[in-house]
ZADO-1210 file (C-alpha; in nm, 4 decimals, padded with zeros to 6 digits):
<atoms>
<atom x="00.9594" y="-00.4962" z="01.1948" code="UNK" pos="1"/>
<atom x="00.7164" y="-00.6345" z="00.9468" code="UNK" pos="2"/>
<atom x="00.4418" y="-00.3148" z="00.9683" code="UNK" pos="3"/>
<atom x="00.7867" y="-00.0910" z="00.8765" code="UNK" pos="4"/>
<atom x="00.8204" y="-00.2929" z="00.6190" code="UNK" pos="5"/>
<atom x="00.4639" y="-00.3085" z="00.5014" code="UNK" pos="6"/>
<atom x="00.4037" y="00.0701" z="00.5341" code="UNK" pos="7"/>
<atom x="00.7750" y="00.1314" z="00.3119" code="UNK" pos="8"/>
<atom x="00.6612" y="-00.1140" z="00.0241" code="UNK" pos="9"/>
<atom x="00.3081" y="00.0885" z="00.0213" code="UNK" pos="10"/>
<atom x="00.4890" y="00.3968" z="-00.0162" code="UNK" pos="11"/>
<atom x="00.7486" y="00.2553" z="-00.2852" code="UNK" pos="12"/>
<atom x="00.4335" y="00.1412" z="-00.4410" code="UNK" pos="13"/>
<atom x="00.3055" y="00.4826" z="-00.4445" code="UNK" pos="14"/>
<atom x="00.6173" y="00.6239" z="-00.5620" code="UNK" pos="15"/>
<atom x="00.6088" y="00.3540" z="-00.8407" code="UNK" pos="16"/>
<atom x="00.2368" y="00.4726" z="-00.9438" code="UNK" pos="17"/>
<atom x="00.3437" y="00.8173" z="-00.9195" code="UNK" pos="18"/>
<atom x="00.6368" y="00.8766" z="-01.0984" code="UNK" pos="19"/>
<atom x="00.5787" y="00.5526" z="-01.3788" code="UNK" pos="20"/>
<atom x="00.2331" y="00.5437" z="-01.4140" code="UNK" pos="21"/>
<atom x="00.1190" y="00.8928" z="-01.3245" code="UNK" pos="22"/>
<atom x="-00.2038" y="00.7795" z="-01.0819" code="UNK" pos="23"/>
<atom x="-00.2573" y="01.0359" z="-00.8495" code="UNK" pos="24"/>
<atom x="-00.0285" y="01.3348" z="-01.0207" code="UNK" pos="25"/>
<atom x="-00.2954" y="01.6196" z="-00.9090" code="UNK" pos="26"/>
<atom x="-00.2084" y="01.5936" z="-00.5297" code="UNK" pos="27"/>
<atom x="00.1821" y="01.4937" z="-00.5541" code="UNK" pos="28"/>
<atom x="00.4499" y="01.2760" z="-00.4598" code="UNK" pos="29"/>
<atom x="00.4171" y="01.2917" z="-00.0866" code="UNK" pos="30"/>
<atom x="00.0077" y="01.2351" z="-00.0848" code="UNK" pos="31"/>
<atom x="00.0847" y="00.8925" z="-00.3685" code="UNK" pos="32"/>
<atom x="00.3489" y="00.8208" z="-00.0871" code="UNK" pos="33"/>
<atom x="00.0974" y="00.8616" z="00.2004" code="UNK" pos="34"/>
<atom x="-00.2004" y="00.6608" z="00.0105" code="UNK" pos="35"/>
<atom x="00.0600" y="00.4112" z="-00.0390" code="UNK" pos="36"/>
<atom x="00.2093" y="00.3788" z="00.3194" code="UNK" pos="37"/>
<atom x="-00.1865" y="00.3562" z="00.4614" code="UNK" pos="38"/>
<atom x="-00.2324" y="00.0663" z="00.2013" code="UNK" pos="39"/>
<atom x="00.0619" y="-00.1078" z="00.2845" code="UNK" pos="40"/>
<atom x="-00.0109" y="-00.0906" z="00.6341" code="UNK" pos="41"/>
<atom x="-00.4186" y="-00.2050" z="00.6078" code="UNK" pos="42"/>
<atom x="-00.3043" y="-00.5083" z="00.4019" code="UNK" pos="43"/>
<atom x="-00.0444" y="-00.6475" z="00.5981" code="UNK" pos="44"/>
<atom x="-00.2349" y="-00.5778" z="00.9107" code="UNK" pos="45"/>
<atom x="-00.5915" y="-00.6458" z="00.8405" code="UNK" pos="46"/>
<atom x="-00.5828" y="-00.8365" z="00.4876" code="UNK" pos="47"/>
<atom x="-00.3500" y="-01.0969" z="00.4992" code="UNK" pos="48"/>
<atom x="-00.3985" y="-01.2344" z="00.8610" code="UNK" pos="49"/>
<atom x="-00.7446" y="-01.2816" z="00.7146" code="UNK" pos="50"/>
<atom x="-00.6218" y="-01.4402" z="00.4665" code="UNK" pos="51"/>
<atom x="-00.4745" y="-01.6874" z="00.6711" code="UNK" pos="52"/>
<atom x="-00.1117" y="-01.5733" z="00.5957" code="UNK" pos="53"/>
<atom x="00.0879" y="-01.5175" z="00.9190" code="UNK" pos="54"/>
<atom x="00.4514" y="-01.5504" z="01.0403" code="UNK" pos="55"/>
<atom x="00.5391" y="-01.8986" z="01.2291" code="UNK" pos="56"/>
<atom x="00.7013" y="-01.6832" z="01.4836" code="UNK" pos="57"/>
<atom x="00.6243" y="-01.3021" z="01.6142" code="UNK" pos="58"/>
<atom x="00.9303" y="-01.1352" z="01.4614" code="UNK" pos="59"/>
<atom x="00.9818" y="-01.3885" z="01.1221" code="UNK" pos="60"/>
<atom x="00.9486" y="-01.2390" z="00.7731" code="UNK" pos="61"/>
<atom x="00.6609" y="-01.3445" z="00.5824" code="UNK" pos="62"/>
<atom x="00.6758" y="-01.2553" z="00.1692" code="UNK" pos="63"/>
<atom x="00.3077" y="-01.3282" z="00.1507" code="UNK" pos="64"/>
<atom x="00.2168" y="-01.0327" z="00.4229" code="UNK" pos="65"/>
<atom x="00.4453" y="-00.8325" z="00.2274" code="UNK" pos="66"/>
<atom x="00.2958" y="-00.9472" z="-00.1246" code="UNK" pos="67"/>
<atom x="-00.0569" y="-00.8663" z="00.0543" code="UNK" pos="68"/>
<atom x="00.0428" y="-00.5085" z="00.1754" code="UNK" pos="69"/>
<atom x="00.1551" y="-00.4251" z="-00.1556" code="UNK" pos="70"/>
<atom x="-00.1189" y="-00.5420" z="-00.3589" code="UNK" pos="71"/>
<atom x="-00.3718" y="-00.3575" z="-00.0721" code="UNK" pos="72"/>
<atom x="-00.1231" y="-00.0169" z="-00.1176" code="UNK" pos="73"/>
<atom x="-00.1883" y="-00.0492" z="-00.5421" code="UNK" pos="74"/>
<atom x="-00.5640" y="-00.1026" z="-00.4637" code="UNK" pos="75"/>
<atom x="-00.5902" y="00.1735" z="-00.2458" code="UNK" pos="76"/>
<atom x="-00.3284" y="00.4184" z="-00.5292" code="UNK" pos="77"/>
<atom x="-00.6278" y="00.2847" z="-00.7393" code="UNK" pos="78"/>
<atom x="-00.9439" y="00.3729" z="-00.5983" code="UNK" pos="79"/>
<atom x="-00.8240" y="00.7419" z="-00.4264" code="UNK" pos="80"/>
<atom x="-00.6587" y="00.8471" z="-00.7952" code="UNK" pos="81"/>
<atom x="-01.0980" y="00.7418" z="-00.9075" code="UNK" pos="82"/>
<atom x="-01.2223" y="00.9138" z="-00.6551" code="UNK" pos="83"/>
<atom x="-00.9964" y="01.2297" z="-00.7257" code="UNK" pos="84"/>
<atom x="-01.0743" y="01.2054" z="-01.1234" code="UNK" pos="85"/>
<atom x="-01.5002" y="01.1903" z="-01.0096" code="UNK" pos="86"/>
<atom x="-01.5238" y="01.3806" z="-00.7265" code="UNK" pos="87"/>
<atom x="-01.1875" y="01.6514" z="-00.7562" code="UNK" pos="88"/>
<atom x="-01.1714" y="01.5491" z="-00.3773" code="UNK" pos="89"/>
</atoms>
């Protein structure tokens, strides 16, 4: 339940950077959405376990994972929408 969540608060975060602050316009709605999701996903999976920040239980909610996975979805928003403006990739 938690990577759903991860991976949907990635892509609202890439909707959010998409439509509000306009990162990664060139390539559209669905690839912000997509960067997002895959952010979302690497920080709630990889990052914040790292981090030390997992659930008491398997299935408990953990707003720290989530915080993670979102910040991980802005970072990666971030570094694709540099890429795109250096590279045109």
């Amino acid at each position: 339940m938690d990577m759903l969540l991860w991976v949907l608060a990635g892509g609202f975060a890439g909707w959010i950077g998409f439509k509000f602050i306009g990162a990664n316009a060139q390539r559209g709605v669905m690839a912000s959405m997509a960067i997002g999701g895959f952010g979302g996903f690497l920080g709630g999976n990889l990052l914040a376990p790292l981090l030390g920040e997992t659930a008491p239980m398997a299935d408990a909610f953990n707003p720290v994972a989530l915080l993670v996975a979102v910040a991980c979805a802005a970072a990666c928003l971030t570094i694709s929408d540099m890429i795109w403006r250096r590279f045109a990739i």
